[in-house]
PDB file as gemmi writes it, atoms N, CA and C in Angstrom:
CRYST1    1.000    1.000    1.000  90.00  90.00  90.00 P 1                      
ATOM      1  N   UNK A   1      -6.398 -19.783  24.557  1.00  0.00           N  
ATOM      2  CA  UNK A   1      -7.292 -18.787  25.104  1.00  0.00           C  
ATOM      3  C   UNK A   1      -8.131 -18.141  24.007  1.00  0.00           C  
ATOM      4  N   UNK A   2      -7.376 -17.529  23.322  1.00  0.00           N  
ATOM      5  CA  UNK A   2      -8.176 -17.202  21.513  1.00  0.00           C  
ATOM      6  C   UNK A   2      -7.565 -18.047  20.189  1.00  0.00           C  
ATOM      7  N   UNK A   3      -9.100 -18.094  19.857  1.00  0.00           N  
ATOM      8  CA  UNK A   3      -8.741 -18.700  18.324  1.00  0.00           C  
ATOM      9  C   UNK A   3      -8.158 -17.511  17.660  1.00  0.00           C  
ATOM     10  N   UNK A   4      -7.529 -18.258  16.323  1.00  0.00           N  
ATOM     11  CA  UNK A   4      -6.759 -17.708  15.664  1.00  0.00           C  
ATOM     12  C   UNK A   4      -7.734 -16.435  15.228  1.00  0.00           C  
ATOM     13  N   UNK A   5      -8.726 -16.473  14.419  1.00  0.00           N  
ATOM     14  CA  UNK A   5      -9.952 -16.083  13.885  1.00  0.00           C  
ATOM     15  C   UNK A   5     -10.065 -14.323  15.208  1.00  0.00           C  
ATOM     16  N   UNK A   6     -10.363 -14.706  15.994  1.00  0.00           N  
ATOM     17  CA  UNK A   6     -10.303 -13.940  17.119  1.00  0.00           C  
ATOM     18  C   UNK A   6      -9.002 -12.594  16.918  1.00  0.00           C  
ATOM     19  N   UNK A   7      -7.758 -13.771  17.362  1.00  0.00           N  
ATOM     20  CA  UNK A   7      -6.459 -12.578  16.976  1.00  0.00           C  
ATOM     21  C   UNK A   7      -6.008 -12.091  15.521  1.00  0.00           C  
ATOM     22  N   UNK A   8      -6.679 -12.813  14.814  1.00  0.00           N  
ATOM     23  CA  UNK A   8      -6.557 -11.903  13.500  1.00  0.00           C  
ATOM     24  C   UNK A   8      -7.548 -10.713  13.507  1.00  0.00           C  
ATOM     25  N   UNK A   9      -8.960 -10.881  13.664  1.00  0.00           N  
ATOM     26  CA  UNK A   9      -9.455  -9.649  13.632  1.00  0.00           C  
ATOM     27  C   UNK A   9      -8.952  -8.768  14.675  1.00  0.00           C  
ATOM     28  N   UNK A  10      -8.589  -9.320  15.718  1.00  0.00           N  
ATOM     29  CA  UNK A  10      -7.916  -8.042  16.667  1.00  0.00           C  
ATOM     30  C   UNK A  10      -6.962  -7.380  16.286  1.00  0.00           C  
ATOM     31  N   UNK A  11      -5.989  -7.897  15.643  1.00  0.00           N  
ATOM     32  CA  UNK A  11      -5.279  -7.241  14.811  1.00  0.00           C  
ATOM     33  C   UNK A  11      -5.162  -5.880  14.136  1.00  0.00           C  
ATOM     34  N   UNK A  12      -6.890  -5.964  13.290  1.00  0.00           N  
ATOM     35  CA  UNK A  12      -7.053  -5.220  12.410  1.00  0.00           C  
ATOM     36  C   UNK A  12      -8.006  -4.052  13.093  1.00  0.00           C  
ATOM     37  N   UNK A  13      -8.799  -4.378  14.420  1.00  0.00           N  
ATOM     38  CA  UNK A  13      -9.566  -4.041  15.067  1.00  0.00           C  
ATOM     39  C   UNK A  13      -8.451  -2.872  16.089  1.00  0.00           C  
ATOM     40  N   UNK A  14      -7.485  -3.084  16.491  1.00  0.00           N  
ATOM     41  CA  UNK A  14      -6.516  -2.426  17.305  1.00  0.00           C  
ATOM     42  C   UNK A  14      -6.002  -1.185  16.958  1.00  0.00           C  
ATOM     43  N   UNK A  15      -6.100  -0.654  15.531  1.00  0.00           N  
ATOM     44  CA  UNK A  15      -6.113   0.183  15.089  1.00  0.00           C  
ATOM     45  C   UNK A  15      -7.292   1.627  16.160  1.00  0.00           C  
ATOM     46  N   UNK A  16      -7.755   1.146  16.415  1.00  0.00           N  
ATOM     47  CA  UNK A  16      -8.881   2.026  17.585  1.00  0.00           C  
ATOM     48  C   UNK A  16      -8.345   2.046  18.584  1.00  0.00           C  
ATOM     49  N   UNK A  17      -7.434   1.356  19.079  1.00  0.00           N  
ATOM     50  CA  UNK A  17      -7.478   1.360  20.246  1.00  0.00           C  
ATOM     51  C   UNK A  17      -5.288   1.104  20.242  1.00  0.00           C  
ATOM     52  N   UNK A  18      -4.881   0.382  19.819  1.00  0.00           N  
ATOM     53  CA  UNK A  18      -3.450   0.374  20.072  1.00  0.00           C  
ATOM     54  C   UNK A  18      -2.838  -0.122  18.562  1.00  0.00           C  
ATOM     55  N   UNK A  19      -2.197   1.073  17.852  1.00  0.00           N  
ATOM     56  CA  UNK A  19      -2.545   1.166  16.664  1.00  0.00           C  
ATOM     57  C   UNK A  19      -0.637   0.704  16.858  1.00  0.00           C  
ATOM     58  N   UNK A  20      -0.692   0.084  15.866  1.00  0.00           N  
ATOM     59  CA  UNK A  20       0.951  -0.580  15.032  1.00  0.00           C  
ATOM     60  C   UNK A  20       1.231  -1.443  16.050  1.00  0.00           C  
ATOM     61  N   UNK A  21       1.080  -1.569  17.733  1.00  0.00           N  
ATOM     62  CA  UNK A  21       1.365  -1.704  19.018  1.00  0.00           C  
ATOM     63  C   UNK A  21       1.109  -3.558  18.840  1.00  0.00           C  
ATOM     64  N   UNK A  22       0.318  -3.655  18.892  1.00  0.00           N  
ATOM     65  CA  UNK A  22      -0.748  -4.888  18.834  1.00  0.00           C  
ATOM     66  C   UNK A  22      -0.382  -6.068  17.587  1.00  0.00           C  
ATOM     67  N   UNK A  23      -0.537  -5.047  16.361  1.00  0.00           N  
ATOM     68  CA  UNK A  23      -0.231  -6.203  15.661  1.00  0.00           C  
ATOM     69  C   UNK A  23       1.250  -6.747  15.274  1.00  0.00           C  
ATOM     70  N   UNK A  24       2.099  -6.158  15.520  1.00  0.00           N  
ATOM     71  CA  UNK A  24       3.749  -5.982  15.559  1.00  0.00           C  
ATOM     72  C   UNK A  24       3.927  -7.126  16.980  1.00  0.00           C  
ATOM     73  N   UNK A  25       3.029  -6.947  17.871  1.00  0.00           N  
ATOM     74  CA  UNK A  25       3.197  -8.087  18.974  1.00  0.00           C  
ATOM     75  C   UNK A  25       2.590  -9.202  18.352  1.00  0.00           C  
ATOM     76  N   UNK A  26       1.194  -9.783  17.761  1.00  0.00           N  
ATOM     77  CA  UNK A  26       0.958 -10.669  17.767  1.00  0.00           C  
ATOM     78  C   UNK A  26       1.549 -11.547  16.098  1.00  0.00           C  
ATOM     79  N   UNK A  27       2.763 -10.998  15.719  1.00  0.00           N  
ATOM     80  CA  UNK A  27       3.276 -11.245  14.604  1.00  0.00           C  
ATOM     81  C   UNK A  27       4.568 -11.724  14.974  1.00  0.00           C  
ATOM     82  N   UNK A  28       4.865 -11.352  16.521  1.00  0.00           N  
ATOM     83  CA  UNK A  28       6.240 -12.149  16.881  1.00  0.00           C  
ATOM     84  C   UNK A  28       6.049 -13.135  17.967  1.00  0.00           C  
ATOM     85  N   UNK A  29       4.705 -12.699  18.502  1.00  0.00           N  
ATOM     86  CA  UNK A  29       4.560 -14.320  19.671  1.00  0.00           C  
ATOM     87  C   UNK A  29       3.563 -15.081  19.318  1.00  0.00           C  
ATOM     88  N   UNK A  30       2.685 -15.114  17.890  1.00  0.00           N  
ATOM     89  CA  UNK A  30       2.400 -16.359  17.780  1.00  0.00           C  
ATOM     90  C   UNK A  30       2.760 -17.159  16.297  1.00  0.00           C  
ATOM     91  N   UNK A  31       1.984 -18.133  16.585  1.00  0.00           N  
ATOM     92  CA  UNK A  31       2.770 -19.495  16.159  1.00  0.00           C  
ATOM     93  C   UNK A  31       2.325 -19.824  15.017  1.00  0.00           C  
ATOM     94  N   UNK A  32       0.814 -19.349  14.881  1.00  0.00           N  
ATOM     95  CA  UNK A  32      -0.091 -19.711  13.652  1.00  0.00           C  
ATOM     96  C   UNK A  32      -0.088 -18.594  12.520  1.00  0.00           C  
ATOM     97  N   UNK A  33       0.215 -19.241  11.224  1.00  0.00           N  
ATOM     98  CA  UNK A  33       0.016 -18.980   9.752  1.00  0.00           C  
ATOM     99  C   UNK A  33      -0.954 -17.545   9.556  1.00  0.00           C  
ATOM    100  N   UNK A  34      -2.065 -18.277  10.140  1.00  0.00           N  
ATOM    101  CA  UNK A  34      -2.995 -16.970   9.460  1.00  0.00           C  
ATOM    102  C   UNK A  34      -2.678 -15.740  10.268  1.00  0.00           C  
ATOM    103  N   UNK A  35      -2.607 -15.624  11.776  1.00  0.00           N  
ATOM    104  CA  UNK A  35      -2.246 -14.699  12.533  1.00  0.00           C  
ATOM    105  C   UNK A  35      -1.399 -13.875  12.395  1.00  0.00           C  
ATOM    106  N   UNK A  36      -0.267 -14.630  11.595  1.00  0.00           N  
ATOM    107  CA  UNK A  36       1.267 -13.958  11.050  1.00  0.00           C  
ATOM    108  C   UNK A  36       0.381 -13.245  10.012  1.00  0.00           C  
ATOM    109  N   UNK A  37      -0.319 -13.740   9.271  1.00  0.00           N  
ATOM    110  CA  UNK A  37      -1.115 -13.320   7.779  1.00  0.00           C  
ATOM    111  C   UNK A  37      -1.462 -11.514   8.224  1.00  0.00           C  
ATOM    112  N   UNK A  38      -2.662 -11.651   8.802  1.00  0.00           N  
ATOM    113  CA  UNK A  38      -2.960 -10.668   9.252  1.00  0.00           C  
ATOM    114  C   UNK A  38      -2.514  -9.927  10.289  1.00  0.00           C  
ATOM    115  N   UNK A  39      -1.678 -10.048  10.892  1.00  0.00           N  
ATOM    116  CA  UNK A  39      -1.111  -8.882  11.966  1.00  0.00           C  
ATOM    117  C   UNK A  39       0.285  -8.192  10.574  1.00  0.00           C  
ATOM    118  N   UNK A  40       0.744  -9.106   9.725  1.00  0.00           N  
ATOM    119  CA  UNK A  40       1.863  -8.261   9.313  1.00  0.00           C  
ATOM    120  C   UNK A  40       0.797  -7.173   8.283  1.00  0.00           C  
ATOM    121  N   UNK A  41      -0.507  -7.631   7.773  1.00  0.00           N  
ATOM    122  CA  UNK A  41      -1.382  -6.954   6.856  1.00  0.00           C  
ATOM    123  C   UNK A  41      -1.720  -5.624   7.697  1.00  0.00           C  
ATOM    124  N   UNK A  42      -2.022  -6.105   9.099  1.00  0.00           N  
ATOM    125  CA  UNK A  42      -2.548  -4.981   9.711  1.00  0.00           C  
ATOM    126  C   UNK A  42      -1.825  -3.868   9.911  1.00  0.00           C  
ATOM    127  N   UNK A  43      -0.278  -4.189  10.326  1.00  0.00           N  
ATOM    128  CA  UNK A  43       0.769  -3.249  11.107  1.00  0.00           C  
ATOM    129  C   UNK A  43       1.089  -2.586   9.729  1.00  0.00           C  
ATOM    130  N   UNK A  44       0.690  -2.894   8.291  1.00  0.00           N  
ATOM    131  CA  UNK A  44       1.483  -2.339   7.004  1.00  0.00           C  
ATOM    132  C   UNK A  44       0.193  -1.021   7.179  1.00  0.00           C  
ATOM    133  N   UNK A  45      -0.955  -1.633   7.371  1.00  0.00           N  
ATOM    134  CA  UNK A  45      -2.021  -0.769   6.996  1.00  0.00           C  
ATOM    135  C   UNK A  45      -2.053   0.086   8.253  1.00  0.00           C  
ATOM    136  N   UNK A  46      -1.412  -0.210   9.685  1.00  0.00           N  
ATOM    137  CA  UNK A  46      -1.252   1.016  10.593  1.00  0.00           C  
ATOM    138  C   UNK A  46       0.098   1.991  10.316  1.00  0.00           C  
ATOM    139  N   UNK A  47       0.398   1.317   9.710  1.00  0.00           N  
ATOM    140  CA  UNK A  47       2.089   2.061   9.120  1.00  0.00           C  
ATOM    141  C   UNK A  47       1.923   3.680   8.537  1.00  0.00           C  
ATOM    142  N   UNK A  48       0.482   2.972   7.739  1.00  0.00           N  
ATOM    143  CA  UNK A  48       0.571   4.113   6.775  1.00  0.00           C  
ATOM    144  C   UNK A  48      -0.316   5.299   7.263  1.00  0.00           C  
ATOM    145  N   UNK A  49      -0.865   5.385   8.370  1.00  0.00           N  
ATOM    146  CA  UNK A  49      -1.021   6.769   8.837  1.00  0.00           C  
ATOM    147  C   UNK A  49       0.020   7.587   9.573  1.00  0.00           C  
ATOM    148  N   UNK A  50       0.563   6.828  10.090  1.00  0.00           N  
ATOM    149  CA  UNK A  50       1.371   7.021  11.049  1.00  0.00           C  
ATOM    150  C   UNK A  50       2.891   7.459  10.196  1.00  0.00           C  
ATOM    151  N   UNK A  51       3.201   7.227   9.197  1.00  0.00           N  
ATOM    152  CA  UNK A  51       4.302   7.925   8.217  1.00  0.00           C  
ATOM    153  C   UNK A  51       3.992   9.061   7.686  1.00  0.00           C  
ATOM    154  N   UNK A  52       2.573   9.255   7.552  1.00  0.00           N  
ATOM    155  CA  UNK A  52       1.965  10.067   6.564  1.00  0.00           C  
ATOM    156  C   UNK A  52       2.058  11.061   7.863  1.00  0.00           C  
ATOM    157  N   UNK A  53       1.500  10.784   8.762  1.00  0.00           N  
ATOM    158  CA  UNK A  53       1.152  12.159   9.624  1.00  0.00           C  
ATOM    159  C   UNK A  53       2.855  12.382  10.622  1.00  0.00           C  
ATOM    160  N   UNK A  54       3.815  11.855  10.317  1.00  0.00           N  
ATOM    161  CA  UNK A  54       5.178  12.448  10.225  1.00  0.00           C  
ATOM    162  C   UNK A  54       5.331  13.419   9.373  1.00  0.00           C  
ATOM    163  N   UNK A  55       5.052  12.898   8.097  1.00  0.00           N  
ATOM    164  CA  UNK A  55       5.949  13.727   7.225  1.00  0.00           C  
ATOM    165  C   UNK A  55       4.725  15.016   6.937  1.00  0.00           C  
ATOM    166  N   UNK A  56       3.695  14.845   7.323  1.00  0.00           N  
ATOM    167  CA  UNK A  56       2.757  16.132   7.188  1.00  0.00           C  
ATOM    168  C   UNK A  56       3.319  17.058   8.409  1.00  0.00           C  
ATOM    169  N   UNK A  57       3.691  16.840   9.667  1.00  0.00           N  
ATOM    170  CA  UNK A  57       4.060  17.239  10.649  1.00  0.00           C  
ATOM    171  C   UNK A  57       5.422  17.770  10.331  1.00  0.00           C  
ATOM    172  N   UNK A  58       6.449  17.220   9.617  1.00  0.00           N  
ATOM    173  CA  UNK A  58       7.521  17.826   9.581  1.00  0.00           C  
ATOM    174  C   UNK A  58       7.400  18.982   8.307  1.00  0.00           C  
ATOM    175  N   UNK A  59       6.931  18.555   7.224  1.00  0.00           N  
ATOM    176  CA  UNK A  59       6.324  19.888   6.317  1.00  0.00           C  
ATOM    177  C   UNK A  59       5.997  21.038   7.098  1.00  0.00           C  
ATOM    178  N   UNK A  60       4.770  20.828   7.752  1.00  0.00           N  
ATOM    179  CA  UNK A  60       4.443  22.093   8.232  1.00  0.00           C  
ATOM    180  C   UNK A  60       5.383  22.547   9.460  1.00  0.00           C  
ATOM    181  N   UNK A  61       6.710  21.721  10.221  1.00  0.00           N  
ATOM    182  CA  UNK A  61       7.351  22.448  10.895  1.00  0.00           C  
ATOM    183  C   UNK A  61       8.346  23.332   9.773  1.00  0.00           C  
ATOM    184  N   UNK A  62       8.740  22.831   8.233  1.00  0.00           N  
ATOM    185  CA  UNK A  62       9.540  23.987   8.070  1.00  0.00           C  
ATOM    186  C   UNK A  62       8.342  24.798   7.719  1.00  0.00           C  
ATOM    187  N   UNK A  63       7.651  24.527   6.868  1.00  0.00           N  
ATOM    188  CA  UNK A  63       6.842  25.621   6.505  1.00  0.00           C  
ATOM    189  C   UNK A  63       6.628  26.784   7.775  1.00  0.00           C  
ATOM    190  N   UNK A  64       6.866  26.765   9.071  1.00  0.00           N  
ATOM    191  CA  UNK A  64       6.992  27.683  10.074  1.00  0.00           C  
ATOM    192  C   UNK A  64       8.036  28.427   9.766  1.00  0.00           C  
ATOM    193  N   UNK A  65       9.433  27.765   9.574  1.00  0.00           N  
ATOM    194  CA  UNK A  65      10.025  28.318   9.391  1.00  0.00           C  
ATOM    195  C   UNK A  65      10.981  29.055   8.104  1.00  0.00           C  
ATOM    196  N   UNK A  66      10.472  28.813   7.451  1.00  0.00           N  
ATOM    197  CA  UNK A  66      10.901  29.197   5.876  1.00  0.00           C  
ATOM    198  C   UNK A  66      10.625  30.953   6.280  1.00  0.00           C  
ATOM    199  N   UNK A  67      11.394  31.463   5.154  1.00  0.00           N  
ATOM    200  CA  UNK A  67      11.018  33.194   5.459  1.00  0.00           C  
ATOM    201  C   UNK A  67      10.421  33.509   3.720  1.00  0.00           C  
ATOM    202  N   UNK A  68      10.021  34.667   3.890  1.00  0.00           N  
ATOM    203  CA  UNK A  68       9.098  35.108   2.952  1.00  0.00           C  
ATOM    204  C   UNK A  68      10.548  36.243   2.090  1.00  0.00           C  
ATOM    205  N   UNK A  69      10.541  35.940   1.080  1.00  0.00           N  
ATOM    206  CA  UNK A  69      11.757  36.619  -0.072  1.00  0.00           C  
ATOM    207  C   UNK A  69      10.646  37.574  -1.312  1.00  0.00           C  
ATOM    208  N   UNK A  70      11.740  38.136  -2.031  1.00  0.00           N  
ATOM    209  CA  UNK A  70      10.794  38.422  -2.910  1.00  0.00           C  
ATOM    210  C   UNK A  70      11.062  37.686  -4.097  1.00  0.00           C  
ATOM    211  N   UNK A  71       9.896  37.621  -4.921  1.00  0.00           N  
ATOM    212  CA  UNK A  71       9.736  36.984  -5.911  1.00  0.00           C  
ATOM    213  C   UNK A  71       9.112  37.900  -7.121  1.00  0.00           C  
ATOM    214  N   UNK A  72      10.260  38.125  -8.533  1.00  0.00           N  
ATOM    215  CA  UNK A  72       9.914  38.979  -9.507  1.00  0.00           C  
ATOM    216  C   UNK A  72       9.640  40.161  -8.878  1.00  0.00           C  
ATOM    217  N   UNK A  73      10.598  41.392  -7.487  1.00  0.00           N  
ATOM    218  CA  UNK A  73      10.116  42.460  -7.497  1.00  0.00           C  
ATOM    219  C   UNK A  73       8.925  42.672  -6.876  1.00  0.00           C  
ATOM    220  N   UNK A  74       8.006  40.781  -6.481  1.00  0.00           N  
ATOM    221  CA  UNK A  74       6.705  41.414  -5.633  1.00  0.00           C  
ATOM    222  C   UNK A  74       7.448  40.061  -3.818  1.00  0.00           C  
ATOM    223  N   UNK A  75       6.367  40.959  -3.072  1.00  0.00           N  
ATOM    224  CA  UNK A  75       6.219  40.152  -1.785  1.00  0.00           C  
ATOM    225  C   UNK A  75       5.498  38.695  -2.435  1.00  0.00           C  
ATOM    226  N   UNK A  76       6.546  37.800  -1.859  1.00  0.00           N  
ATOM    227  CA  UNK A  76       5.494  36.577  -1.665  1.00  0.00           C  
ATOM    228  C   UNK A  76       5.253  35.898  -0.294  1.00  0.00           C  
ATOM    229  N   UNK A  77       3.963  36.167  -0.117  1.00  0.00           N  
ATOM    230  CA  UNK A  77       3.376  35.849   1.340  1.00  0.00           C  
ATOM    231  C   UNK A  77       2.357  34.388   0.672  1.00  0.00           C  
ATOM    232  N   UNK A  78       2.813  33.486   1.423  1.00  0.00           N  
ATOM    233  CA  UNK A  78       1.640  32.192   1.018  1.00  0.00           C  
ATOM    234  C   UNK A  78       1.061  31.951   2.182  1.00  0.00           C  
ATOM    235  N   UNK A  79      -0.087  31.248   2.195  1.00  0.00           N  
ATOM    236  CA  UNK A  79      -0.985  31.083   3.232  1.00  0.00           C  
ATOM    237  C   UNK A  79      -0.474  29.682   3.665  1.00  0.00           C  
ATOM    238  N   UNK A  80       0.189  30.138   4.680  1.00  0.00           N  
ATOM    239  CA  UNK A  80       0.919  28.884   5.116  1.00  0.00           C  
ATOM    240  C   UNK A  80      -0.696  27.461   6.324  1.00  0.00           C  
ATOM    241  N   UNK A  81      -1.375  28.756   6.411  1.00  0.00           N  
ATOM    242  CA  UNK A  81      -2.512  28.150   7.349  1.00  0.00           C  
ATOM    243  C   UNK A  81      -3.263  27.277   6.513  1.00  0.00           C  
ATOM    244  N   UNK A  82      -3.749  27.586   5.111  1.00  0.00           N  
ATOM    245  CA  UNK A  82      -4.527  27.027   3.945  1.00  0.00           C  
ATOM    246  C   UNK A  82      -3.785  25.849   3.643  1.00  0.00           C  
ATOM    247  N   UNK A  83      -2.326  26.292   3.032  1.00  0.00           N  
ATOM    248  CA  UNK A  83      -1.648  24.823   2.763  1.00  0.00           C  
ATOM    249  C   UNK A  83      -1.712  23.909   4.066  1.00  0.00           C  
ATOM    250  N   UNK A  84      -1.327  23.787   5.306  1.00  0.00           N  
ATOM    251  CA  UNK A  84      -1.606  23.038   6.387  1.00  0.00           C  
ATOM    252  C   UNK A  84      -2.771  22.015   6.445  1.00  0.00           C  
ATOM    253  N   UNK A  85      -4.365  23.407   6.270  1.00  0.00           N  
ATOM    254  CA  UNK A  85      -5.625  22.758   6.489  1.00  0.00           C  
ATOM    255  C   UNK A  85      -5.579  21.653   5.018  1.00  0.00           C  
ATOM    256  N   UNK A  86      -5.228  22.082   3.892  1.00  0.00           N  
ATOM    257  CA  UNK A  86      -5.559  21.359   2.784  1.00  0.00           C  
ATOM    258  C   UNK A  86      -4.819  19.504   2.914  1.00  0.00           C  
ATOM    259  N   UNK A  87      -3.558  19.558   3.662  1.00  0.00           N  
ATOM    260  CA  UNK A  87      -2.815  18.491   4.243  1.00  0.00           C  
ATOM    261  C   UNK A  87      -3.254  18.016   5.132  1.00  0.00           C  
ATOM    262  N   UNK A  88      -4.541  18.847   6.195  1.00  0.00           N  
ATOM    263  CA  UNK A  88      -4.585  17.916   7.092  1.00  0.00           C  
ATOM    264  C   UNK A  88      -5.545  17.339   6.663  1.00  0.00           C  
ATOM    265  N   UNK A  89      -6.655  18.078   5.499  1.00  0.00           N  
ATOM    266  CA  UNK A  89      -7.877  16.860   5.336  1.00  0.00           C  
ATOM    267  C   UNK A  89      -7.501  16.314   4.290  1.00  0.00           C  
ATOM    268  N   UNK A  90      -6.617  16.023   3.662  1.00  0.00           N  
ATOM    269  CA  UNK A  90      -6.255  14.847   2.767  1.00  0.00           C  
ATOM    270  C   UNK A  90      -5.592  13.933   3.677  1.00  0.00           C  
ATOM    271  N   UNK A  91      -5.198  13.595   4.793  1.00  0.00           N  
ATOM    272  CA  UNK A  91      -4.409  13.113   6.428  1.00  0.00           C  
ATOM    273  C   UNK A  91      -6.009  12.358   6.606  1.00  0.00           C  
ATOM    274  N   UNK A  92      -7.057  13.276   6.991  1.00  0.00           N  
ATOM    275  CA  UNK A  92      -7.732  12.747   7.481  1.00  0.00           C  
ATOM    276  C   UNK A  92      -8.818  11.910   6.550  1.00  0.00           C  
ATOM    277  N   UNK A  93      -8.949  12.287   5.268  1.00  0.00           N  
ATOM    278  CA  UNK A  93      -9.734  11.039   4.250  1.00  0.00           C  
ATOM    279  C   UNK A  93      -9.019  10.026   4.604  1.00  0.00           C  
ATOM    280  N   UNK A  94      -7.657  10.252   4.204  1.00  0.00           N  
ATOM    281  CA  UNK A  94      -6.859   8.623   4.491  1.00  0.00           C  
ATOM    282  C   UNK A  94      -7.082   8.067   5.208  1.00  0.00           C  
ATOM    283  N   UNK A  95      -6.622   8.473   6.663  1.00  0.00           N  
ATOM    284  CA  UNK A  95      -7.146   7.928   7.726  1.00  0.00           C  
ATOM    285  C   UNK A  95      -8.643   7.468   7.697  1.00  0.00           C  
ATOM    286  N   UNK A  96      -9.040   8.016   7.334  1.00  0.00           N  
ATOM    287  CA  UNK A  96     -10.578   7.166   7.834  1.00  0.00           C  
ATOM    288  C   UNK A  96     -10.792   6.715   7.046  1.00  0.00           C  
ATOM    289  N   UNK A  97     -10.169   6.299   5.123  1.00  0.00           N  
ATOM    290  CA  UNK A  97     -10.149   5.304   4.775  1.00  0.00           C  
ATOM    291  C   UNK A  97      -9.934   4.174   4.988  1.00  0.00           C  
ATOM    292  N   UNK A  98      -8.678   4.058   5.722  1.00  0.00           N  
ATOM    293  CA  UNK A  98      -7.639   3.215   6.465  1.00  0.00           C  
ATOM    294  C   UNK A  98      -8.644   2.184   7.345  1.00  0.00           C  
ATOM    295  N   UNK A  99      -9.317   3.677   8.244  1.00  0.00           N  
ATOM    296  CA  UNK A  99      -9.836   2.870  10.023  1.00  0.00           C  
ATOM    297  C   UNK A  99     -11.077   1.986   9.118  1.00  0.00           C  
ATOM    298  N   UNK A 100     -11.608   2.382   7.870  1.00  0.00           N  
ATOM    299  CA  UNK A 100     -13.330   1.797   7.409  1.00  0.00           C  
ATOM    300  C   UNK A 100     -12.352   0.288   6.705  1.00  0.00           C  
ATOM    301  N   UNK A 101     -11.206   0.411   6.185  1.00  0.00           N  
ATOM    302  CA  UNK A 101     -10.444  -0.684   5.553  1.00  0.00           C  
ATOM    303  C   UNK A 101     -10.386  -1.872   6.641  1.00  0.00           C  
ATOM    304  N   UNK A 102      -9.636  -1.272   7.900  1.00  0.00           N  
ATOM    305  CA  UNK A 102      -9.647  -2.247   8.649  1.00  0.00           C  
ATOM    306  C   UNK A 102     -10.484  -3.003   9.460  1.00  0.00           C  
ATOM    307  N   UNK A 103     -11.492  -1.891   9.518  1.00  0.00           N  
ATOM    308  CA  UNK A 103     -12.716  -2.457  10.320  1.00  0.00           C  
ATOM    309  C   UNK A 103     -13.765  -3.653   9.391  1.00  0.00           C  
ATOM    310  N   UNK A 104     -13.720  -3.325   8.172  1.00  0.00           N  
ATOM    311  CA  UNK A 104     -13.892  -4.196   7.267  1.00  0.00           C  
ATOM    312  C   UNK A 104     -13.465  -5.586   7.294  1.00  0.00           C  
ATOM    313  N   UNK A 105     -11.852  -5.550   7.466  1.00  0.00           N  
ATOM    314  CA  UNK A 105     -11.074  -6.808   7.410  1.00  0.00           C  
ATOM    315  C   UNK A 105     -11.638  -7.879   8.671  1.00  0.00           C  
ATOM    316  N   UNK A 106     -11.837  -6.838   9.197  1.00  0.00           N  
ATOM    317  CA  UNK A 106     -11.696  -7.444  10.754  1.00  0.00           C  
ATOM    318  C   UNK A 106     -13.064  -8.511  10.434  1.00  0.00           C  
ATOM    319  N   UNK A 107     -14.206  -7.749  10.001  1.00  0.00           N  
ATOM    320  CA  UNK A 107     -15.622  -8.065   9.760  1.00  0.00           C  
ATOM    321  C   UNK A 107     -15.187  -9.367   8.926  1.00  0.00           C  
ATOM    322  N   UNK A 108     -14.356  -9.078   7.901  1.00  0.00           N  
ATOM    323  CA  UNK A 108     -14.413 -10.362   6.800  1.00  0.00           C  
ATOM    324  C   UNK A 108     -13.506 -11.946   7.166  1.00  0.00           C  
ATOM    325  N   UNK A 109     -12.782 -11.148   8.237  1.00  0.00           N  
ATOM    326  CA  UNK A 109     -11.927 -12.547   9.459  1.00  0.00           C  
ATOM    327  C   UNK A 109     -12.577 -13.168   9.759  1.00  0.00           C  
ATOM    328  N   UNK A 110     -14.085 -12.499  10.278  1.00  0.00           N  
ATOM    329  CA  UNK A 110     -14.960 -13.076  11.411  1.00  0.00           C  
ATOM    330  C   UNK A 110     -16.359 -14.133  10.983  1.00  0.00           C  
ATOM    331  N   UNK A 111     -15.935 -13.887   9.379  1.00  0.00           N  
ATOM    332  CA  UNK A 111     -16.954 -13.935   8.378  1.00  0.00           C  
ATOM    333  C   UNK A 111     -16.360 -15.600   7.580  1.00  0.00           C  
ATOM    334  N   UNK A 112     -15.424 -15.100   7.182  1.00  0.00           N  
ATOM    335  CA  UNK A 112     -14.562 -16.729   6.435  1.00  0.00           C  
ATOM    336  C   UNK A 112     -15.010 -17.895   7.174  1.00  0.00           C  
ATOM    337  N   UNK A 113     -14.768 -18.959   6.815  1.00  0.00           N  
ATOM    338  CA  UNK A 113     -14.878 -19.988   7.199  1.00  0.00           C  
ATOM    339  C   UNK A 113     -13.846 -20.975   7.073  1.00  0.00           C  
ATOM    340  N   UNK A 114     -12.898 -21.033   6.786  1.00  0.00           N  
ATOM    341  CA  UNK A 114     -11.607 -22.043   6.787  1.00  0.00           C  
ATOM    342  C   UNK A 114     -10.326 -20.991   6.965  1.00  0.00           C  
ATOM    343  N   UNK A 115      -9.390 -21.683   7.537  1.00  0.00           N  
ATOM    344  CA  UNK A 115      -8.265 -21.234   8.319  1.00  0.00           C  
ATOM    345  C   UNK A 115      -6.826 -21.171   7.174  1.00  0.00           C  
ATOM    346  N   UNK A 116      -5.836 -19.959   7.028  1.00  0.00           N  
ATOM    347  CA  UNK A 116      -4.995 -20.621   6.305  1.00  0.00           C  
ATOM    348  C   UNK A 116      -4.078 -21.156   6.782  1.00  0.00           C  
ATOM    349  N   UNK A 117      -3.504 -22.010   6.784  1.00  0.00           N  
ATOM    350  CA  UNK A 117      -2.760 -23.169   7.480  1.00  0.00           C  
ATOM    351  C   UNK A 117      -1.225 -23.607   6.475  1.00  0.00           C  
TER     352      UNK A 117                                                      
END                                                                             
């Protein structure tokens, strides 16, 4: 039904639309070399937002809950809102490093001309 060429860039392309989902499937039901190639490339490169925005998510759940002590005799109050925003746009460069990485790949699948076999 699809060439290989096809489900490899979908692979990398699924990230938009069914991100880790897609290529984790087409890495255990098909049969061909390159497909394995790029769906395990893709699901590493959907991996990594998706860990990152765990462990940013669990940071800022303690950071909710941590309490404010004193430190040297003074209040220490930190801007727990600032540290958050500063995590989420370093979250989001990545990410949209990531989505321009894969959309790339996808472009350069579609682009090659011989199969790896």
């Amino acid at each position: 039904m699809f060439n290989p060429k096809t489900l490899s860039a979908l692979s990398y392309v699924s990230i938009l639309f069914a991100p880790f989902l897609l290529p984790i499937i087409l890495f255990f039901v098909s049969k061909e070399k390159e497909v394995k190639y790029h769906a395990k490339r893709a699901s590493i490169s959907h991996l990594i937002p998706t860990v990152l925005g765990a462990a940013i998510s669990i940071f800022a759940l303690m950071s909710l809950f941590t309490f404010n002590g004193a430190v040297n005799g003074a209040v220490y109050t930190p801007s727990y809102f600032t540290n958050f925003m500063i995590w989420m746009f370093i979250y989001f460069i990545i990410s949209s490093a990531i989505v321009v990485w894969n959309l790339v790949q996808a472009v350069r699948v579609f682009r090659q001309n011989t199969y790896v076999q």
